[in-house]
C-alpha positions as CSV (number, residue, x, y, z in Angstrom):
1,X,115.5,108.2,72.1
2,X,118.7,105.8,72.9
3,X,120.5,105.1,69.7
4,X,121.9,101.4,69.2
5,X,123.8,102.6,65.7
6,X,127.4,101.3,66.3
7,X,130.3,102.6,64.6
8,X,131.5,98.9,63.7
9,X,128.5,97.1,62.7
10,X,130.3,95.1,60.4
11,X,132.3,93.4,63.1
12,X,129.1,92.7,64.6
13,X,128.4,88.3,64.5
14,X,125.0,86.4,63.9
15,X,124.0,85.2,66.9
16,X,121.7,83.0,68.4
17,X,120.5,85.9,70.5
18,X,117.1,86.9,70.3
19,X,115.4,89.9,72.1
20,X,112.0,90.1,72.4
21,X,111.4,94.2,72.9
22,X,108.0,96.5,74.6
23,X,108.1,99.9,75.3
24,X,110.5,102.3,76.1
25,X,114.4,102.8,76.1
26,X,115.0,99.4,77.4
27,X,115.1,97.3,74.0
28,X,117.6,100.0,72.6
29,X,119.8,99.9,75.6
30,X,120.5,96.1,75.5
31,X,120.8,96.3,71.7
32,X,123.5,99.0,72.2
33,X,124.9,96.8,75.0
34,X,125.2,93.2,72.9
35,X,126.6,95.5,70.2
36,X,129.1,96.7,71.9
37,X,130.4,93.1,72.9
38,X,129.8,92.5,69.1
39,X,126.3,90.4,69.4
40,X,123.9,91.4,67.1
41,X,120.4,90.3,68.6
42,X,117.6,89.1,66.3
43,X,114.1,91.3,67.6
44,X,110.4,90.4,68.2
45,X,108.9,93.5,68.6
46,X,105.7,93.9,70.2
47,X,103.3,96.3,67.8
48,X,101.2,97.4,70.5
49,X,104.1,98.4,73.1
50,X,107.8,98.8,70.7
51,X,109.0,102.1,69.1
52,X,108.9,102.2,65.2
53,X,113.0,103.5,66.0
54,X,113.5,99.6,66.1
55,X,113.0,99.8,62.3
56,X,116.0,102.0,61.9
57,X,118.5,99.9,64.7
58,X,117.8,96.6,64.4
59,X,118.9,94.3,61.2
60,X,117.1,91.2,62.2
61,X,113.2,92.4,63.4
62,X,109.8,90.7,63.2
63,X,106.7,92.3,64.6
64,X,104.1,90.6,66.3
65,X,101.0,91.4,68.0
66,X,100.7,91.4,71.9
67,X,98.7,87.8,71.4
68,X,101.3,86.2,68.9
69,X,103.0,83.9,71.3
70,X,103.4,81.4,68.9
71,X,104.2,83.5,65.7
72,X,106.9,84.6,68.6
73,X,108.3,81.4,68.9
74,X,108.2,80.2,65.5
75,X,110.6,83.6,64.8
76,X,112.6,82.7,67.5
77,X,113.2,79.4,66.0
78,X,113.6,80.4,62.4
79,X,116.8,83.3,63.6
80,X,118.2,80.1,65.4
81,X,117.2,82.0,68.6
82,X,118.7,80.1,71.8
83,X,119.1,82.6,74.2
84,X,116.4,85.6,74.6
85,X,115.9,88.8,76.8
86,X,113.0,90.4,77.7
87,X,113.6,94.3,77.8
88,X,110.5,97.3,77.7
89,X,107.4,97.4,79.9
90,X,104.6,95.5,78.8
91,X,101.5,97.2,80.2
92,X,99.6,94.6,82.0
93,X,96.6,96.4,82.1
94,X,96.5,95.5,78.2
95,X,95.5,91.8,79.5
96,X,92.1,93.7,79.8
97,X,92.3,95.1,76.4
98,X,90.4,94.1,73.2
99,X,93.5,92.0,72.0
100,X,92.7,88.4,71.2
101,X,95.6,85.4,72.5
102,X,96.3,83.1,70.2
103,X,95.4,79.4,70.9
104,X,98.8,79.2,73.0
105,X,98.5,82.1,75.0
106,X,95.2,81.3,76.0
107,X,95.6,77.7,76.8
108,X,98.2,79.1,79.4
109,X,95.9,82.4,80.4
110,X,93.1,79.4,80.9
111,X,95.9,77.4,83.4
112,X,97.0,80.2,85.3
113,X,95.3,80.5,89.2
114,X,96.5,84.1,89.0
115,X,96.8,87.1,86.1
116,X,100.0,88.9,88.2
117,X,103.1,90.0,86.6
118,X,105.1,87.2,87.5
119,X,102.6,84.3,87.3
120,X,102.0,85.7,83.6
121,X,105.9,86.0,82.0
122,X,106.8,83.1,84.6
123,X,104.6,80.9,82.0
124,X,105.5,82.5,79.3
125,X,109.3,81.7,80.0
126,X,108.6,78.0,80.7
127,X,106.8,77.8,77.7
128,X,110.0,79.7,76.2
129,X,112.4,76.9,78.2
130,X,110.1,73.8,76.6
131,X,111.1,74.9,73.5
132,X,114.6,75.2,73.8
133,X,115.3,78.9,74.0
134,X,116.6,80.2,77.6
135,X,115.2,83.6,79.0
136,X,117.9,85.4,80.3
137,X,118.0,88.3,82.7
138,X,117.7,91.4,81.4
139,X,120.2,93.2,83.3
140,X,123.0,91.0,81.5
141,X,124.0,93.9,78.8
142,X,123.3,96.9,81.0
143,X,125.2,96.3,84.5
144,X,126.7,99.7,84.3
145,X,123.0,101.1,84.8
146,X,122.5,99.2,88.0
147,X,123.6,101.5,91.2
148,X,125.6,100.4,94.5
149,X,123.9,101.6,97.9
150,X,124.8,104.8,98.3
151,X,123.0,108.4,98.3
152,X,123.8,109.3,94.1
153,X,122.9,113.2,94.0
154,X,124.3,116.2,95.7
155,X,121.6,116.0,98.3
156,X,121.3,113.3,100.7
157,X,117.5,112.3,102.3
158,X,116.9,114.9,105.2
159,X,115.6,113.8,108.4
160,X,111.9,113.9,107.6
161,X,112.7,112.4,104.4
162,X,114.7,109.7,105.8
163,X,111.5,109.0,108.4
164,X,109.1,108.6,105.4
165,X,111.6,106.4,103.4
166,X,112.0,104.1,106.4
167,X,108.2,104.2,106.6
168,X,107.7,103.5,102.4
169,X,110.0,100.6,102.5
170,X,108.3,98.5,105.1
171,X,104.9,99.2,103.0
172,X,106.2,98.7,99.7
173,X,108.1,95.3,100.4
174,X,104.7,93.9,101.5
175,X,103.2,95.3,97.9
176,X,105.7,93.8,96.1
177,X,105.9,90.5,97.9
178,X,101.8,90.3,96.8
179,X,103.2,91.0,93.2
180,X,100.7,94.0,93.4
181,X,103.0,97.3,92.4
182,X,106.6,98.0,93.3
183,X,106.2,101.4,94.6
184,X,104.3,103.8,97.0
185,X,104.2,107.6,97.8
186,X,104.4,108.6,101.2
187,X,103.8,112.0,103.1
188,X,104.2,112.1,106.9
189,X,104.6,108.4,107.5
190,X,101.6,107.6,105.4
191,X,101.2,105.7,102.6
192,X,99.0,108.6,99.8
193,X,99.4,106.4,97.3
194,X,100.2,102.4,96.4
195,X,101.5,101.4,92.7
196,X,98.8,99.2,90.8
197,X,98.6,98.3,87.4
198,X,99.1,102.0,86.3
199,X,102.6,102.7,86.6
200,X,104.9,104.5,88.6
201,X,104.1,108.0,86.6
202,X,100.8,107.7,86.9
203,X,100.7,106.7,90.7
204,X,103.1,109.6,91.4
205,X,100.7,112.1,89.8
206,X,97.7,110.7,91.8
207,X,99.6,111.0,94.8
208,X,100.0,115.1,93.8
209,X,96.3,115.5,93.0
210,X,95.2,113.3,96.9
211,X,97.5,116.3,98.5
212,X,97.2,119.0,96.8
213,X,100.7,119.3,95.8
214,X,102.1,118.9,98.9
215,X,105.9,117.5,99.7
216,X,106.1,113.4,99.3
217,X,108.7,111.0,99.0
218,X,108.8,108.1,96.6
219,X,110.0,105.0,97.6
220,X,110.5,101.7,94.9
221,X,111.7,98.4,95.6
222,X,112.0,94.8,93.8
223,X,110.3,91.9,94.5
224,X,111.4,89.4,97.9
225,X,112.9,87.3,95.1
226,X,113.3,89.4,92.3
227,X,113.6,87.9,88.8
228,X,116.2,89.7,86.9
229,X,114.7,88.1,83.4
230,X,111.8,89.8,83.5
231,X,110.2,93.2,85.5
232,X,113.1,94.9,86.7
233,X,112.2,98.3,88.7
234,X,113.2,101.3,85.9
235,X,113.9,105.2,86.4
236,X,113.9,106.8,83.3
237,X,114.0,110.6,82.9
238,X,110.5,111.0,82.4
239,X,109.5,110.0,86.5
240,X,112.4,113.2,87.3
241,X,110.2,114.9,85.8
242,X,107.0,114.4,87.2
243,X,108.4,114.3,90.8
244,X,109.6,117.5,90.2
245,X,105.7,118.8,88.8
246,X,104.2,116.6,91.7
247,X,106.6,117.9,94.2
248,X,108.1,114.7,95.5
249,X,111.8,115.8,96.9
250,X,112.9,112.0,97.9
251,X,113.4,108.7,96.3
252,X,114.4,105.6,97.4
253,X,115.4,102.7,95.4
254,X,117.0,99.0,95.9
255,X,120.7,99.1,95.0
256,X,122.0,96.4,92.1
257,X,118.5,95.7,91.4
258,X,116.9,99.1,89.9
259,X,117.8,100.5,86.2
260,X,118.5,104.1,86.0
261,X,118.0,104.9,82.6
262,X,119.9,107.6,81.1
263,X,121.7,107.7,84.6
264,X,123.9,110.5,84.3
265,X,121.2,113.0,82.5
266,X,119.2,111.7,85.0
267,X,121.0,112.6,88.4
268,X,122.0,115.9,86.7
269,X,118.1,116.7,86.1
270,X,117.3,115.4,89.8
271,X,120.4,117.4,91.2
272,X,118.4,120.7,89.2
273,X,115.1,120.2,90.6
274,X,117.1,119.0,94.5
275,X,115.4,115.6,94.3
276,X,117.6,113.4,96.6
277,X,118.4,109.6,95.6
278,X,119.8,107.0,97.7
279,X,119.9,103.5,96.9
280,X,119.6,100.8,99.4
281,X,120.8,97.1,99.6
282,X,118.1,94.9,99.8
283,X,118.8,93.4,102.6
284,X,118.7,96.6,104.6
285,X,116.3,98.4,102.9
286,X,113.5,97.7,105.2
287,X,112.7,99.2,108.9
288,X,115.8,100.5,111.0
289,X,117.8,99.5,107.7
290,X,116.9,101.4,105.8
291,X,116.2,104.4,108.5
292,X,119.9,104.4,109.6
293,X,121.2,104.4,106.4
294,X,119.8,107.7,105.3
295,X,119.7,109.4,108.7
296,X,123.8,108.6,108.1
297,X,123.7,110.1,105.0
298,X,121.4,112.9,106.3
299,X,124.0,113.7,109.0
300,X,127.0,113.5,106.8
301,X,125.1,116.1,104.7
302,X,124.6,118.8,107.5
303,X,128.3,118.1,108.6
Protein backbone atom coordinates (compact mmCIF):
# COMPACT_ATOMS: atom_id res chain seq x y z
CA UNK A 1 0.00 0.00 0.00
CA UNK A 2 1.23 3.77 -0.98
CA UNK A 3 1.59 5.72 2.25
CA UNK A 4 0.45 9.50 2.08
CA UNK A 5 1.85 10.12 5.95
CA UNK A 6 4.08 13.26 5.54
CA UNK A 7 6.74 14.17 7.75
CA UNK A 8 5.36 17.86 8.02
CA UNK A 9 1.70 17.60 8.29
CA UNK A 10 1.54 20.53 10.27
CA UNK A 11 2.68 22.79 7.51
CA UNK A 12 0.01 21.24 5.62
CA UNK A 13 -3.08 24.26 4.68
CA UNK A 14 -6.95 23.73 4.54
CA UNK A 15 -7.80 23.80 1.23
CA UNK A 16 -10.57 24.04 -0.93
CA UNK A 17 -9.37 20.83 -2.52
CA UNK A 18 -11.54 17.93 -2.45
CA UNK A 19 -10.70 14.37 -3.80
CA UNK A 20 -13.24 12.06 -4.41
CA UNK A 21 -11.25 8.47 -4.17
CA UNK A 22 -12.17 4.44 -5.66
CA UNK A 23 -10.03 1.72 -5.64
CA UNK A 24 -6.58 1.21 -5.64
CA UNK A 25 -3.23 3.21 -5.18
CA UNK A 26 -4.43 6.09 -7.03
CA UNK A 27 -6.26 8.16 -4.18
CA UNK A 28 -3.06 7.68 -1.92
CA UNK A 29 -0.69 8.85 -4.67
CA UNK A 30 -2.36 12.23 -5.28
CA UNK A 31 -2.82 12.67 -1.43
CA UNK A 32 0.92 12.17 -1.08
CA UNK A 33 1.39 14.43 -4.17
CA UNK A 34 -0.96 17.62 -2.78
CA UNK A 35 0.92 17.00 0.45
CA UNK A 36 3.93 17.41 -0.67
CA UNK A 37 3.07 20.87 -2.21
CA UNK A 38 1.42 21.40 1.25
CA UNK A 39 -2.44 20.93 0.15
CA UNK A 40 -4.26 18.80 2.29
CA UNK A 41 -7.31 17.39 0.24
CA UNK A 42 -10.68 16.89 1.90
CA UNK A 43 -11.90 12.91 0.71
CA UNK A 44 -15.18 11.36 -0.39
CA UNK A 45 -14.50 7.96 -0.32
CA UNK A 46 -16.41 5.52 -2.17
CA UNK A 47 -17.40 2.38 0.38
CA UNK A 48 -17.85 0.02 -2.26
CA UNK A 49 -14.44 0.73 -4.22
CA UNK A 50 -11.83 2.84 -1.43
CA UNK A 51 -9.27 1.18 0.92
CA UNK A 52 -10.12 1.41 4.70
CA UNK A 53 -6.03 2.78 4.70
CA UNK A 54 -7.86 6.16 3.86
CA UNK A 55 -8.96 6.10 7.48
CA UNK A 56 -5.38 6.22 8.65
CA UNK A 57 -4.06 9.07 5.81
CA UNK A 58 -6.54 11.31 5.34
CA UNK A 59 -7.75 14.06 8.10
CA UNK A 60 -10.74 15.36 6.27
CA UNK A 61 -12.89 11.91 4.94
CA UNK A 62 -16.57 11.22 4.37
CA UNK A 63 -17.76 7.94 3.04
CA UNK A 64 -20.42 7.53 0.80
CA UNK A 65 -22.04 4.84 -1.08
CA UNK A 66 -21.46 4.31 -4.86
CA UNK A 67 -25.27 5.92 -5.36
CA UNK A 68 -24.64 9.03 -2.98
CA UNK A 69 -24.20 11.63 -5.58
CA UNK A 70 -25.77 14.11 -3.69
CA UNK A 71 -24.58 13.21 -0.14
CA UNK A 72 -21.25 13.68 -2.40
CA UNK A 73 -21.93 17.07 -3.23
CA UNK A 74 -23.44 18.29 -0.15
CA UNK A 75 -19.72 17.14 1.54
CA UNK A 76 -18.09 18.84 -1.05
CA UNK A 77 -19.82 21.91 -0.25
CA UNK A 78 -19.68 21.70 3.55
CA UNK A 79 -15.29 21.26 3.26
CA UNK A 80 -15.70 24.45 1.06
CA UNK A 81 -14.65 22.06 -1.83
CA UNK A 82 -13.91 24.20 -5.10
CA UNK A 83 -11.63 22.19 -6.92
CA UNK A 84 -11.93 18.15 -6.96
CA UNK A 85 -9.97 15.13 -8.57
CA UNK A 86 -11.19 11.97 -9.44
CA UNK A 87 -8.39 9.26 -8.65
CA UNK A 88 -9.09 5.00 -8.28
CA UNK A 89 -11.03 2.82 -10.67
CA UNK A 90 -14.62 2.75 -10.33
CA UNK A 91 -15.70 -0.55 -11.66
CA UNK A 92 -18.34 0.14 -14.18
CA UNK A 93 -19.64 -3.13 -14.27
CA UNK A 94 -21.07 -2.11 -10.63
CA UNK A 95 -23.70 0.11 -12.78
CA UNK A 96 -25.14 -3.56 -13.09
CA UNK A 97 -24.97 -4.23 -9.45
CA UNK A 98 -27.73 -4.30 -6.79
CA UNK A 99 -26.71 -0.59 -5.70
CA UNK A 100 -29.61 1.86 -5.70
CA UNK A 101 -28.81 5.87 -7.25
CA UNK A 102 -30.09 8.30 -5.39
CA UNK A 103 -32.76 10.57 -6.98
CA UNK A 104 -29.78 12.63 -8.68
CA UNK A 105 -27.88 9.94 -10.10
CA UNK A 106 -30.81 8.46 -11.58
CA UNK A 107 -32.37 11.52 -13.01
CA UNK A 108 -29.00 11.66 -14.96
CA UNK A 109 -28.66 7.65 -15.54
CA UNK A 110 -32.51 8.27 -16.97
CA UNK A 111 -30.91 11.23 -19.48
CA UNK A 112 -28.06 9.51 -20.68
CA UNK A 113 -28.39 7.93 -24.52
CA UNK A 114 -25.43 5.81 -23.51
CA UNK A 115 -24.06 3.88 -20.04
CA UNK A 116 -20.04 4.18 -21.31
CA UNK A 117 -17.23 5.40 -19.23
CA UNK A 118 -17.16 8.71 -20.41
CA UNK A 119 -20.80 9.54 -21.10
CA UNK A 120 -21.29 8.43 -17.34
CA UNK A 121 -18.40 10.69 -15.31
CA UNK A 122 -18.77 13.29 -18.32
CA UNK A 123 -22.41 13.95 -16.45
CA UNK A 124 -21.27 13.48 -13.37
CA UNK A 125 -18.66 16.32 -13.86
CA UNK A 126 -21.21 18.79 -15.32
CA UNK A 127 -23.37 18.15 -12.70
CA UNK A 128 -20.04 18.75 -10.47
CA UNK A 129 -19.32 22.19 -12.75
CA UNK A 130 -23.31 23.43 -12.02
CA UNK A 131 -22.56 23.42 -8.73
CA UNK A 132 -19.57 25.31 -8.58
CA UNK A 133 -16.86 22.78 -7.87
CA UNK A 134 -14.30 22.22 -10.98
CA UNK A 135 -13.06 18.54 -11.82
CA UNK A 136 -9.70 18.62 -12.37
CA UNK A 137 -7.37 16.22 -14.15
CA UNK A 138 -6.11 13.71 -12.28
CA UNK A 139 -2.63 13.59 -13.44
CA UNK A 140 -2.15 17.18 -11.91
CA UNK A 141 -0.25 15.83 -8.54
CA UNK A 142 1.44 12.80 -10.15
CA UNK A 143 3.28 14.05 -13.48
CA UNK A 144 6.41 12.29 -12.41
CA UNK A 145 4.39 8.93 -13.02
CA UNK A 146 3.61 9.77 -16.56
CA UNK A 147 6.48 8.31 -19.06
CA UNK A 148 8.08 10.13 -22.25
CA UNK A 149 8.21 7.88 -25.52
CA UNK A 150 10.85 5.80 -25.18
CA UNK A 151 11.51 1.87 -24.58
CA UNK A 152 11.80 2.06 -20.26
CA UNK A 153 13.35 -1.49 -19.48
CA UNK A 154 16.54 -3.23 -20.39
CA UNK A 155 14.81 -4.98 -23.22
CA UNK A 156 13.57 -3.21 -26.11
CA UNK A 157 10.30 -4.88 -28.32
CA UNK A 158 11.95 -7.64 -30.71
CA UNK A 159 10.93 -7.85 -34.16
CA UNK A 160 8.03 -10.11 -33.76
CA UNK A 161 7.05 -8.15 -30.90
CA UNK A 162 7.34 -4.97 -32.56
CA UNK A 163 4.98 -6.61 -35.64
CA UNK A 164 2.25 -7.41 -33.00
CA UNK A 165 2.49 -4.03 -31.25
CA UNK A 166 2.10 -2.25 -34.64
CA UNK A 167 -0.82 -4.66 -35.17
CA UNK A 168 -2.46 -4.00 -31.35
CA UNK A 169 -2.31 -0.25 -31.74
CA UNK A 170 -4.34 0.04 -34.88
CA UNK A 171 -7.01 -2.36 -33.12
CA UNK A 172 -6.95 -0.83 -29.86
CA UNK A 173 -7.34 2.96 -30.97
CA UNK A 174 -10.56 1.85 -32.76
CA UNK A 175 -11.74 0.21 -29.14
CA UNK A 176 -11.02 3.07 -27.43
CA UNK A 177 -12.33 5.61 -29.82
CA UNK A 178 -15.95 3.42 -29.17
CA UNK A 179 -15.22 3.98 -25.42
CA UNK A 180 -15.36 0.10 -25.29
CA UNK A 181 -11.90 -0.94 -23.42
CA UNK A 182 -8.45 0.60 -23.72
CA UNK A 183 -6.50 -2.42 -24.29
CA UNK A 184 -6.11 -5.74 -26.38
CA UNK A 185 -3.77 -8.86 -26.37
CA UNK A 186 -2.34 -9.87 -29.43
CA UNK A 187 -0.48 -13.07 -30.66
CA UNK A 188 0.75 -13.36 -34.31
CA UNK A 189 -0.96 -10.17 -35.60
CA UNK A 190 -4.27 -11.19 -34.12
CA UNK A 191 -6.29 -9.64 -31.78
CA UNK A 192 -6.88 -12.97 -28.67
CA UNK A 193 -8.35 -10.82 -26.65
CA UNK A 194 -10.25 -7.03 -26.50
CA UNK A 195 -10.58 -5.10 -23.03
CA UNK A 196 -14.46 -4.85 -21.90
CA UNK A 197 -15.79 -3.97 -18.79
CA UNK A 198 -13.49 -6.48 -16.94
CA UNK A 199 -10.28 -4.87 -16.70
CA UNK A 200 -7.06 -5.10 -17.99
CA UNK A 201 -6.02 -8.10 -15.44
CA UNK A 202 -8.76 -9.94 -16.15
CA UNK A 203 -8.60 -9.59 -20.08
CA UNK A 204 -4.89 -10.52 -19.88
CA UNK A 205 -5.63 -13.79 -18.03
CA UNK A 206 -8.38 -14.70 -20.65
CA UNK A 207 -6.09 -14.03 -23.27
CA UNK A 208 -3.56 -16.99 -21.44
CA UNK A 209 -6.46 -19.43 -20.95
CA UNK A 210 -7.71 -18.78 -25.37
CA UNK A 211 -3.84 -19.89 -25.98
CA UNK A 212 -2.90 -22.05 -23.83
CA UNK A 213 -0.17 -20.06 -22.43
CA UNK A 214 1.30 -19.16 -25.36
CA UNK A 215 3.63 -15.81 -26.04
CA UNK A 216 1.41 -12.42 -26.46
CA UNK A 217 1.99 -8.92 -26.36
CA UNK A 218 -0.15 -6.39 -24.57
CA UNK A 219 -0.82 -3.33 -26.08
CA UNK A 220 -2.88 -0.11 -24.05
CA UNK A 221 -3.72 3.12 -25.30
CA UNK A 222 -5.93 6.34 -24.25
CA UNK A 223 -8.90 7.51 -25.70
CA UNK A 224 -8.68 9.85 -29.38
CA UNK A 225 -9.31 12.64 -26.97
CA UNK A 226 -8.38 11.54 -23.78
CA UNK A 227 -9.75 13.26 -20.67
CA UNK A 228 -7.13 13.56 -18.09
CA UNK A 229 -9.93 14.24 -15.24
CA UNK A 230 -11.26 11.15 -15.32
CA UNK A 231 -10.11 7.29 -16.68
CA UNK A 232 -6.55 7.64 -17.21
CA UNK A 233 -4.90 4.19 -18.59
CA UNK A 234 -2.97 2.73 -15.16
CA UNK A 235 0.04 0.02 -14.75
CA UNK A 236 0.24 -0.94 -11.34
CA UNK A 237 2.50 -3.81 -10.22
CA UNK A 238 -0.14 -6.23 -10.01
CA UNK A 239 -0.62 -6.42 -14.28
CA UNK A 240 3.68 -7.23 -14.16
CA UNK A 241 2.63 -9.83 -12.59
CA UNK A 242 0.13 -11.51 -14.32
CA UNK A 243 1.87 -10.90 -17.78
CA UNK A 244 4.62 -12.67 -16.38
CA UNK A 245 1.98 -15.86 -15.14
CA UNK A 246 0.14 -15.31 -18.64
CA UNK A 247 3.34 -15.17 -20.48
CA UNK A 248 2.92 -11.89 -22.25
CA UNK A 249 6.71 -10.62 -22.96
CA UNK A 250 5.58 -7.09 -24.64
CA UNK A 251 3.74 -3.95 -23.69
CA UNK A 252 2.94 -1.03 -25.26
CA UNK A 253 1.68 2.00 -23.84
CA UNK A 254 0.83 5.93 -24.84
CA UNK A 255 3.62 8.11 -23.55
CA UNK A 256 2.47 11.29 -21.13
CA UNK A 257 -0.82 9.82 -20.99
CA UNK A 258 -0.47 6.32 -19.00
CA UNK A 259 0.29 6.09 -15.06
CA UNK A 260 2.93 3.71 -14.05
CA UNK A 261 2.27 3.15 -10.60
CA UNK A 262 4.97 2.30 -8.42
CA UNK A 263 7.18 2.94 -11.59
CA UNK A 264 10.48 2.18 -10.52
CA UNK A 265 9.38 -1.28 -8.48
CA UNK A 266 7.61 -1.76 -11.42
CA UNK A 267 10.25 -1.68 -14.42
CA UNK A 268 12.67 -3.52 -11.93
CA UNK A 269 9.92 -6.43 -11.62
CA UNK A 270 9.36 -6.29 -15.55
CA UNK A 271 13.18 -6.10 -16.20
CA UNK A 272 13.17 -9.74 -13.76
CA UNK A 273 10.51 -11.47 -15.62
CA UNK A 274 12.22 -9.68 -19.45
CA UNK A 275 8.95 -8.01 -20.13
CA UNK A 276 9.84 -5.21 -22.56
CA UNK A 277 8.05 -1.62 -22.24
CA UNK A 278 8.07 1.07 -24.66
CA UNK A 279 5.94 4.03 -24.59
CA UNK A 280 4.69 5.69 -27.66
CA UNK A 281 3.52 9.36 -28.49
CA UNK A 282 0.15 9.43 -29.36
CA UNK A 283 0.45 10.74 -32.35
CA UNK A 284 2.60 7.92 -33.67
CA UNK A 285 1.42 5.18 -31.90
CA UNK A 286 -0.67 3.90 -34.57
CA UNK A 287 0.32 1.87 -37.99
CA UNK A 288 3.99 2.55 -39.41
CA UNK A 289 4.25 4.83 -36.21
CA UNK A 290 4.27 2.91 -34.05
CA UNK A 291 6.01 -0.09 -36.10
CA UNK A 292 9.16 2.11 -36.78
CA UNK A 293 9.52 3.16 -33.49
CA UNK A 294 10.11 -0.16 -31.96
CA UNK A 295 11.73 -1.95 -34.86
CA UNK A 296 14.38 1.29 -34.06
CA UNK A 297 14.52 0.35 -30.69
CA UNK A 298 14.60 -3.37 -31.69
CA UNK A 299 17.72 -2.72 -33.83
CA UNK A 300 19.44 -0.53 -31.44
CA UNK A 301 19.01 -3.46 -29.00
CA UNK A 302 20.80 -6.19 -31.26
CA UNK A 303 23.56 -3.53 -32.06
Amino acid sequence: MVSAQSNNTQNLVHSDWGLIAGNGDFPFLVLEGARSRGIEMAVIAIREEASQGLERVAKRLHWVSLGELSKTIELLHQEGVKRAVMAGQVKHNKIFSAIRPDWRLAKLLLSLPAKNTDSLIGAVARVLEDEGIELVDSTQFLGTLLPAAGVLTRRAPDESEAQDIAYGMQVARQIAGLDLGQMVVVRDRACVAIEAMEGTDETIERAARITGGQRLVVVKVSKPQQDMRFDVPVIGLATIEVMKRSNATALAIDARRTLLFDRDELIRAADEAGIAIQAFAPETAGGAGADGEVQKAASKRKS
